[in-house]
N, C-alpha and C positions, 0 to 999 in steps of 0.2 A: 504494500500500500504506500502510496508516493504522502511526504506531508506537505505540508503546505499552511498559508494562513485565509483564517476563514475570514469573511468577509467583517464579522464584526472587527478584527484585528485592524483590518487593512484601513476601514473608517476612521478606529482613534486614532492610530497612525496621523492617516490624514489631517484629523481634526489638532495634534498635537501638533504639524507641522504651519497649520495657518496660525492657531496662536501665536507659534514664535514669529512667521512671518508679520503678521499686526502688529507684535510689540517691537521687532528690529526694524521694519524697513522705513517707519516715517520719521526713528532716531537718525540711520544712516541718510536718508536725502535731505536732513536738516542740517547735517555734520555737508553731507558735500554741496550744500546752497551757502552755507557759511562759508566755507574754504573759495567757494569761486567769486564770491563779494571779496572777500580780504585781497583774492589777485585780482579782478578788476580794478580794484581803489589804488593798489601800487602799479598797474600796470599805466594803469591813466594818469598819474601822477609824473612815473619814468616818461611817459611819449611825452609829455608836457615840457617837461624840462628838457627833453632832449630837440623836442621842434626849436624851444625859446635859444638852445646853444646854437640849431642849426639856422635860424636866421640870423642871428646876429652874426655868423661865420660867414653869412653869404650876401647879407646886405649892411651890416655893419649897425643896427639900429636895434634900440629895445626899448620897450615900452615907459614909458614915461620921459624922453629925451626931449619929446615938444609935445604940445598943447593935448587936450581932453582930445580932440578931434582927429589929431593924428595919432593918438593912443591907442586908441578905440580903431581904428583902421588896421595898424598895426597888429592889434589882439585880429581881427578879421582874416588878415594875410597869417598869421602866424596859425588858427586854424585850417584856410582855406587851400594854404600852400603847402602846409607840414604835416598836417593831422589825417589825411585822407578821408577828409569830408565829403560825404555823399549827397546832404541834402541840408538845408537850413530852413527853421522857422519863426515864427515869432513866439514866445511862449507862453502870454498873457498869465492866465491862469491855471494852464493847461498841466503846466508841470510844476506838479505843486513844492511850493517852498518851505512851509510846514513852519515850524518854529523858529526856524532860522531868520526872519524878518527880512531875507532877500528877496528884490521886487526886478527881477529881470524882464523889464518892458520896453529895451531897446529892438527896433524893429530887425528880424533875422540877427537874432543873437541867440540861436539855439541851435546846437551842430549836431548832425548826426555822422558817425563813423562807421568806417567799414568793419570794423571791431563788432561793432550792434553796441559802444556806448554812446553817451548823448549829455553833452555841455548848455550847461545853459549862463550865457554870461552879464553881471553885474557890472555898469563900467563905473567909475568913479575919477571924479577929477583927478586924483591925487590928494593921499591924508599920511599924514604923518603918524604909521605907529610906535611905539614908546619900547614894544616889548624887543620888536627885530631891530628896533633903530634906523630904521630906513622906511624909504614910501611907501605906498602900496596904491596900486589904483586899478583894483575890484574884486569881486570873489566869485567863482564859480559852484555851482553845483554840477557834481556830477553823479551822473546816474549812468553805473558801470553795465547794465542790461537794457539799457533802452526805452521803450514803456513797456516791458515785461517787469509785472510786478515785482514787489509790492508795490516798488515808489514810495520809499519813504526813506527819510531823513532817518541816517543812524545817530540814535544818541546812546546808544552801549555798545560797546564793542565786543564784549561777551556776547552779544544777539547779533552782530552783524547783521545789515540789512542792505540795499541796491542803492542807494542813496546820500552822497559826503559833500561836504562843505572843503573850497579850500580858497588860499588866497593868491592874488596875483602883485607880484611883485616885480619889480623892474626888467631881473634876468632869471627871474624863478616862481615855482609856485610852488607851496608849500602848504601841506592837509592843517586844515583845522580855520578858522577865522579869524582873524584881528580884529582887537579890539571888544574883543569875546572867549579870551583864551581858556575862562571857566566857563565858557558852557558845556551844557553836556553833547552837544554835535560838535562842537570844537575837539573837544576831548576825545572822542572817542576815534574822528578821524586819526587823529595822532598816533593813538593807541593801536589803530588795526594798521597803520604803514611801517610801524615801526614791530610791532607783533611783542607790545611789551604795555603798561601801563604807564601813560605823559606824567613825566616827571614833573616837580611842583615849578621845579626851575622852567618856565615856559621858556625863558630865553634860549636855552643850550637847543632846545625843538626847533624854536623858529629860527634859528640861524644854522641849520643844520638842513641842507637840500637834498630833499625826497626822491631819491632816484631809485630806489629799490626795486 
């Protein structure tokens, strides 16, 4: 007589097999939705800084050398020319700002990449922050997936989320916001580029250029 398992076997079997699958697999796609925010935010940080080295290498200019007007064009070419922008829009409301009090309503100041991330940019005359001791003139959001959700503004970096604040500065951009270096969207950008908790010392962060 051959053995074999009878079919009640084979059911709890089965039945033991989706419980573990229910409890493992919504930990594991949150463990790798996290992992692929933390490298979109460095990744788009690194092309940032590296467009702003490759134009100044090629045209000799960086943002805040002359007026709001040519800044802001400057920011335009330095995505349009380095970033492999696909398409731009306007962002009104659309791409929400969330806590962070940025109001990007400059017309086509919103980039989309061949990556699938997407810039939306704040321009500013030029303001003097205290912490990097140098200018800064605007802040980006970015949203390292595109409008694939959630779209939202990380304010823990323990929770990673598709959505970081950072700021623009002369020859660099660096995670987190000026002039708000305690908030908790500021913080936490810092925290998921550097893959460590922002030191109290904000200075040593913000004079330190995010290429990772």
């Amino acid at each position: 007589m051959k053995k074999g398992f009878t079919l009640a076997e084979v059911l709890i079997t089965l039945v033991i097999i989706g419980v573990i699958a229910a409890m493992t697999i919504p930990t594991l796609m949150n463990s790798t939705n996290n992992q692929e925010f933390r490298v979109g935010l460095k990744k788009a940080i690194s092309a940032l800084n590296q467009a702003m080295s490759l134009n100044y290498a090629l045209e000799g200019t960086q943002i805040g050398a002359e007026n709001l007007s040519s800044s802001q064009n400057i920011v335009d070419n330095l995505f349009k020319k380095r970033m492999s922008v696909i398409t731009t829009a306007t962002s009104g409301t659309a791409f929400g700002v969330g806590s962070t009090g940025i109001t990007a309503t400059d017309n086509q100041n919103v980039f989309y990449t061949a990556d699938g991330a997407r810039y939306a940019v704040s321009y500013a005359a030029g303001a003097y922050d205290p912490v990097a001791d140098q200018m800064y003139y605007g802040l980006i959001l970015i949203d390292v997936n595109g409008e694939k959700g959630p779209n939202t503004v990380c304010t823990n970096a323990q929770q990673p989320t598709d959505t970081y604040v950072a700021t623009i500065y002369g020859n660099r951009v660096v995670a987190g916001a000026t002039g708000s270096p305690d908030a908790n969207y500021s913080k936490a950008a810092q925290e998921v580029v550097f893959d460590k908790k922002a030191s109290n010392n904000t200075t040593a962060t913000n004079n330190t250029t995010a290429t990772n």
